[in-house]
N, C-alpha and C positions, 0 to 999 in steps of 0.2 A: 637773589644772589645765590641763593644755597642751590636753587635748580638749575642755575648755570655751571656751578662750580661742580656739581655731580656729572653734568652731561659733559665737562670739560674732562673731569676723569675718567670716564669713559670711555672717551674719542681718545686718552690717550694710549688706554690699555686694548683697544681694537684697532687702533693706526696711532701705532709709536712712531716717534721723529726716528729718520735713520741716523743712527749712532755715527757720531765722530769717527774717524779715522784711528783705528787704534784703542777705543775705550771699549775692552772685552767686557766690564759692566756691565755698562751700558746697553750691550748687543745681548747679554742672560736674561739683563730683564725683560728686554723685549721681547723674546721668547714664552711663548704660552701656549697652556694644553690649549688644542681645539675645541675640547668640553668648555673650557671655560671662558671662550669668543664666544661659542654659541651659545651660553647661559646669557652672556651681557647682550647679545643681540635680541632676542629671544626678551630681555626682559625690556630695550627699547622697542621691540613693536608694540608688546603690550601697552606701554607708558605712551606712545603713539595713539594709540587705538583708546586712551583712556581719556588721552587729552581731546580727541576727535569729540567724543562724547561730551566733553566738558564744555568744550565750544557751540555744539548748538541747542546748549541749556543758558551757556551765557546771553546775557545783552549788554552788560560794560562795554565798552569801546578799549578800555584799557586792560582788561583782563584778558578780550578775546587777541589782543595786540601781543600780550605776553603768551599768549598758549601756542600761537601762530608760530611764534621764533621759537616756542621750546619743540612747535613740531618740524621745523625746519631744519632747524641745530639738527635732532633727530634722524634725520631723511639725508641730510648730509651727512652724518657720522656712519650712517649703515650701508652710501652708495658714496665714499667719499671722492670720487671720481667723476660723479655723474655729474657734477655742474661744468667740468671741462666738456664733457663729451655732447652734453646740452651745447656751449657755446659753441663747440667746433660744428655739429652739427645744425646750426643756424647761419655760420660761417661760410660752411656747404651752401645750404641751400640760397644763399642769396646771388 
């Protein structure tokens, strides 16, 4: 729960919801230096790249089950686009 809830904070400080109509709050906080996207990106590949590791030292069936989704959440929080552009392009090609 706690690696979900970190990778959920995460995902929201590198793609905030777009603000309401009107809530100039809302719109400041989503605002952030560049330095500090690419710190939090920067520290999901590593956290990526550690779980990778982690996974072909496991043999749990449940442990590798939970590294898989914490590498996916991942891979989606840093291309958060890409699983549209996976489906359209499958869409294409059939």
């Amino acid at each position: 729960e706690l690696q979900r809830s970190y990778l959920e904070a995460i995902n929201t400080k590198l793609n905030p919801p777009a603000p309401a109509a009107g809530n100039a709050a809302a719109a400041g906080r989503a605002n952030q230096s560049g330095d500090e996207k690419s710190l939090y990106r920067a520290e999901l590949r590593a956290l990526s790249t550690s779980i990778s590791a982690a996974l072909l030292k496991s043999s749990d069936a449940e442990t590798k089950a939970h590294l898989e989704a914490s590498r996916d959440e991942i891979a989606k929080i840093l291309d958060p686009g890409g699983a549209e552009r996976q489906a359209g392009s499958r869409a294409v090609a059939r």
